[in-house]
N, C-alpha and C positions, 0 to 999 in steps of 0.2 A: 522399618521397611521404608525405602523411599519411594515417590510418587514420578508421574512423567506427563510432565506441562508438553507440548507438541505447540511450535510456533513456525505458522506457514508463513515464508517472505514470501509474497507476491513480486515478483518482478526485480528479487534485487542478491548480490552474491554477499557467501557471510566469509568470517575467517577467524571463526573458532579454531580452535587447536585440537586436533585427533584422541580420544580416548585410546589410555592404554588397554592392554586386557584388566590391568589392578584395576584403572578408571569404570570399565563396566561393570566391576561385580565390586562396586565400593561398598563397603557398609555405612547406613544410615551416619553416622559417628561421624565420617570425615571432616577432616577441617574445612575445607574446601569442595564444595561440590561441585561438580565436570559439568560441563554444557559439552554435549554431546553434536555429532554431526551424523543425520540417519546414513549420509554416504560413506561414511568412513568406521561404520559399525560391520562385521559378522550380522546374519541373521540369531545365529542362535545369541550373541550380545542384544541385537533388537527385542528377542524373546523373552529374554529373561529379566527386561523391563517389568518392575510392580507395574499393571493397566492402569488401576486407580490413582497414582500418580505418577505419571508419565507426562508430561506438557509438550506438545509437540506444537513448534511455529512456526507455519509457512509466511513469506512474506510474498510480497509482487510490487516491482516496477516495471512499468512498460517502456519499449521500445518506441516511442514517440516522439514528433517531433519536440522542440522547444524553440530559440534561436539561434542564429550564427552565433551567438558570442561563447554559446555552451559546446564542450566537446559531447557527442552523442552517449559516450558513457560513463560522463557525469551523476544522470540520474540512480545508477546503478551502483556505484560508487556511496552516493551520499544513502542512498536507504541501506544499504550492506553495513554502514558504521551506525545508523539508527539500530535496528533488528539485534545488530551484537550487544550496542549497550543495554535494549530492552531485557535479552536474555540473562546479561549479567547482574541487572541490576535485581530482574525476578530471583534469579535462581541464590544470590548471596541476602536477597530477606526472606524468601521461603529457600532453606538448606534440605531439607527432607525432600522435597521433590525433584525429580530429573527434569533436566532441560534440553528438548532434542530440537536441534534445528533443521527443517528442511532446506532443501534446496530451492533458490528462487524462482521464481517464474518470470522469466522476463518481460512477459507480453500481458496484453488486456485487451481490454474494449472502447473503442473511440479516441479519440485524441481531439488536440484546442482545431488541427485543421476542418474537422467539420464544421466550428464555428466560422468560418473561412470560407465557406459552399465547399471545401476541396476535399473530397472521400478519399481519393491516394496523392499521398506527398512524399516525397524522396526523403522525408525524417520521419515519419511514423508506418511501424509496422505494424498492424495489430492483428486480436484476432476475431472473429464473429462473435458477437453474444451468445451465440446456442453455444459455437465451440467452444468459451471460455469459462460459463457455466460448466457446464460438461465438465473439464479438465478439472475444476475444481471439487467438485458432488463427488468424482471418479476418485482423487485421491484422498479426500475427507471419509467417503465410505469406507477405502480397501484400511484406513487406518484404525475407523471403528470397529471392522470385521472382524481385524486383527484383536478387537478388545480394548481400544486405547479408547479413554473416555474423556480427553482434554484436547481440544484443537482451537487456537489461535489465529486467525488470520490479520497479520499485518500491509496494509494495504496503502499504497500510495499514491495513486491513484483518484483525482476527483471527476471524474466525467460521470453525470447520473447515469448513463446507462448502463456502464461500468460497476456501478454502487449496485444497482438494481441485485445483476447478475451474483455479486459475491455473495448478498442476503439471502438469493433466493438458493443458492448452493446450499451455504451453511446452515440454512431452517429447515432445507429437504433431510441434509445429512443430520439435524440435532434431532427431527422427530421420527425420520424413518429409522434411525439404530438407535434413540434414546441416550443418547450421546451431547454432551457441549462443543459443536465447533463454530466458535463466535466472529464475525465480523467485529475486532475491537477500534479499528479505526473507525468506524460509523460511529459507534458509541461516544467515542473523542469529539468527532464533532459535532453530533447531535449534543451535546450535554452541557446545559445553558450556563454552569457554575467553571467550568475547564474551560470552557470560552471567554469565561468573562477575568477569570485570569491570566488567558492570553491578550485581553485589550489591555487591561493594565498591563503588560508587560511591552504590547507595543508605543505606549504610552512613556516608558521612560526613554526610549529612543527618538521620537517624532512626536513633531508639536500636532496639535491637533489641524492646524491648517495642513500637513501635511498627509497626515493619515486620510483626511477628506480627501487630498489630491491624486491618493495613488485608485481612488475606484475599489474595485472588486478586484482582488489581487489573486485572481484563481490562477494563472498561469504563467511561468518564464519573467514574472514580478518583483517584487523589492523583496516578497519572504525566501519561492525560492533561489534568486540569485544571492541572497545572504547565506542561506544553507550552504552553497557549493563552496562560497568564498569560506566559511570556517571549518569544512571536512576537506573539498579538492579544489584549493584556489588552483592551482596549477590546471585545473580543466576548462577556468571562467579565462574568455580573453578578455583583455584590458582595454577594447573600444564598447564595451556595457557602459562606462564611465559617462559616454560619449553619447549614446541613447538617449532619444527626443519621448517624454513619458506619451506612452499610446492607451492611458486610461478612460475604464467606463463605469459610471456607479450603477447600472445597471445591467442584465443581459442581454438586454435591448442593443443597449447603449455598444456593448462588448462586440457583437453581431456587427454594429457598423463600423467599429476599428477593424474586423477581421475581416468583413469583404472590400473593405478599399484597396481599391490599386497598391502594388508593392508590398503590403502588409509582412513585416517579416518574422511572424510567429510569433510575439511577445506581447504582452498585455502588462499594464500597470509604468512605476517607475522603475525599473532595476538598476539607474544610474543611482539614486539616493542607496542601495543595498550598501553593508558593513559584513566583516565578517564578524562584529563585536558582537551585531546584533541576530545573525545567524548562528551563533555559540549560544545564546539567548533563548533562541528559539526550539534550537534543538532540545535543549535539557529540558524545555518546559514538554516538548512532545516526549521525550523518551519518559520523563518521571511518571504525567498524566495516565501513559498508555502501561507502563510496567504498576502501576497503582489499580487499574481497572484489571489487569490480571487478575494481582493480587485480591480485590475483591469477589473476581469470579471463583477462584479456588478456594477461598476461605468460606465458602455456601452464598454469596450475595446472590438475590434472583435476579441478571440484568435482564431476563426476557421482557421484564416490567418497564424497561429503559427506554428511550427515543432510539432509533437509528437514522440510518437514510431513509430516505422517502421512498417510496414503491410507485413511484408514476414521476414521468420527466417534467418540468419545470416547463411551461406553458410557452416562454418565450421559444425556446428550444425545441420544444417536441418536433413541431413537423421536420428539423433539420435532420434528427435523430429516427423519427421514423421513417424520412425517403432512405436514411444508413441503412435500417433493418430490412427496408425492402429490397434493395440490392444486395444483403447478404442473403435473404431467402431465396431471389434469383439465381443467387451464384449454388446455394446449395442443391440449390432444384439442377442446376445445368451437370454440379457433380455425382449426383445421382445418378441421371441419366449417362451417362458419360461412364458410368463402372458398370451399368447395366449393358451398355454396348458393349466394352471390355471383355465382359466374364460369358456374353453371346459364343 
């Protein structure tokens, strides 16, 4: 009997290939086990999923800004070839379990422009933290309802408020249906041994003067303008080359790159970026994060693990909570506003 691993992309599109009907009702045995796509299934193919192993993975990239040098759905692009190779790479060392992928979620919580004082920018769309909680608890639940006992969440996404929200979905949904649906990128980067394999790895590309030079490479940086360059060079333009480094080794430091004059949404060096070293980077995140599956389904307890933090980063907070206030405003005004309506 095989199992159904569920892997949520947050924010990013996949391009699995369509089960047949032989594909849904394969026997354990197969040579090759299907990585499924929940859109492209029959309900009664959904149904007749084993629960107990069933793996279902949503992922999420958001609709946010980065800079001019990026086409807007680049992000989307590069997490849609992460998420596939994650699936395949679960699904051909555990063969017994199904692999369903959801659909991505485009959108999130916050973007680098808050760090900027700028709450709307014509590159980031996102969505409220209640809403985006929400969205996710809402699909997490209807899947445990259903019975499925494995949910994934692959997440792209660093903005703490952003983090906040997908932990506190997936810990409402793990303990209110008794159910695993895990934040596994928190895990990734909380986890002081997968970190420190990724220094040694930026280590044989950059001398150490220059890893000191790039700062805090959280966003539109030398990691991910190398990511794009080895999945969609075709969406990176070729005056990134040409980019004056706008690094901070703090988020202090980060805050006053992003409120100067002209700031144009980038942080770090992305002119030093390779796509040698984006091929690099990516293996090391797809193996890491397809390895902490693996651990979750073969009984490991990660509840015992580090995640993201549960409170915002001190430098940041107030920028993040005057966000939340204005989304509370806004939600208060739509309130009101459907209560007029339905008068």
């Amino acid at each position: 009997m095989k199992h159904v691993l569920g892997v949520l992309l947050v924010g990013v599109s996949c391009s699995c290939a369509a089960p047949t009907d032989e594909q849904a009702t394969q026997p354990s045995g197969a040579a090759t086990p299907p990585i499924y796509r929940i859109e492209e299934l029959t309900w009664p193919q959904i149904d007749a999923l084993d629960r107990a192993r069933t793996l279902f993975v949503p992922a999420r990239r958001d609709a946010r800004a980065t800079w001019p040098a990026f086409a807007r759905g680049s992000r989307h692009a590069c997490g849609g070839s992460e998420a596939d190779a994650v699936a395949q790479r679960v699904s051909r060392a555990s063969p017994e379990w199904n692999v369903v992928m959801m659909p991505a979620i485009a959108y999130g919580h916050s973007g680098a422009n808050q760090l900027g004082d700028l709450p709307i920018h014509p590159g980031t769309y996102a969505l409220r933290q209640s809403t985006f909680r929400s969205l996710l608890a809402d699909i997490g639940s209807q899947l445990a309802q259903n019975g499925f006992r494995w949910i994934f969440v692959l997440n792209g996404h660093g903005a703490p408020s952003h983090g906040i929200a997908t932990d506190e979905a997936c810990d409402f949904v793990s303990e209110r249906f008794g159910v695993t649906m895990l934040d596994v990128t928190a895990l990734f980067r909380a986890d002081p041994q997968i970190q420190a394999r990724g220094a040694e790895l930026n280590g044989l590309f950059f001398s150490a003067e220059q890893l000191a030079s790039f700062g805090l490479d959280v966003h539109a940086g030398v990691g991910e303008t190398a990511g794009m360059l080895a999945v969609r060079p075709d969406l990176v333009r070729r005056e990134y080359r040409r980019l004056p480094s706008q690094a901070g080794a703090s988020l202090e430091e980060l805050r006053a790159v992003a409120t100067s004059p002209g700031w144009q949404g980038y942080l770090s060096s992305p002119a030093l970026a390779t796509p040698e070293y984006g091929t690099a980077v990516e293996e090391w995140w797809i193996e890491e994060i397809s390895e902490l599956i693996r651990q979750a389904i073969r009984g490991d307890d990660m509840s015992s693990r580090p995640g993201a933090p549960d409170t915002l980063p001190l430098p940041i907070a107030p920028v993040i909570e005057r966000a939340l206030a204005n989304e509370a405003a806004f939600a208060t005004e739509l309130e009101a506003w459907l209560a007029q309506r339905r008068r």
